[in-house]
C-alpha angles and dihedrals in degrees: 000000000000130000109225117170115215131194114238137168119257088242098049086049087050103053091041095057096048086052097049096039093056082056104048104242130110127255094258095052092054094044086049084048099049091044090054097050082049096061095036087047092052084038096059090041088059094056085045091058089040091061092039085053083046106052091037090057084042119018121196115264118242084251096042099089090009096108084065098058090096093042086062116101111184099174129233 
């Protein structure tokens, strides 16, 4: 694992020590978690965008997902 030093505000520190003190964790292991679900987070956006680009080059057509309109159960 590699040391890296960032710059953060007191108040940001602060916050991010009660938290990870109420977990259980250190300071270092929530900011590697939250780091983690960032780049998973922007990850996921960019396949988002991917399928929006996609659908909007080649729409469905209406049949397309047509034969599973029975096998849909949406509930009362």
């Amino acid at each position: 694992m590699r040391t890296v030093q960032l710059t953060l505000d007191e108040g940001l520190v602060a916050e991010v020590d009660k938290v990870a003190e109420k977990l259980g964790t250190t300071r270092s292991a929530f900011a590697r978690q939250a780091l983690r679900a960032a780049l998973a987070r922007l990850a996921e956006r960019s396949l988002e965008k991917k399928h929006r680009e996609g659908y909007l080059k080649k729409p469905a057509s209406a049949r397309e997902f047509g034969s599973w309109e029975s096998e849909q159960a949406w509930g009362d």
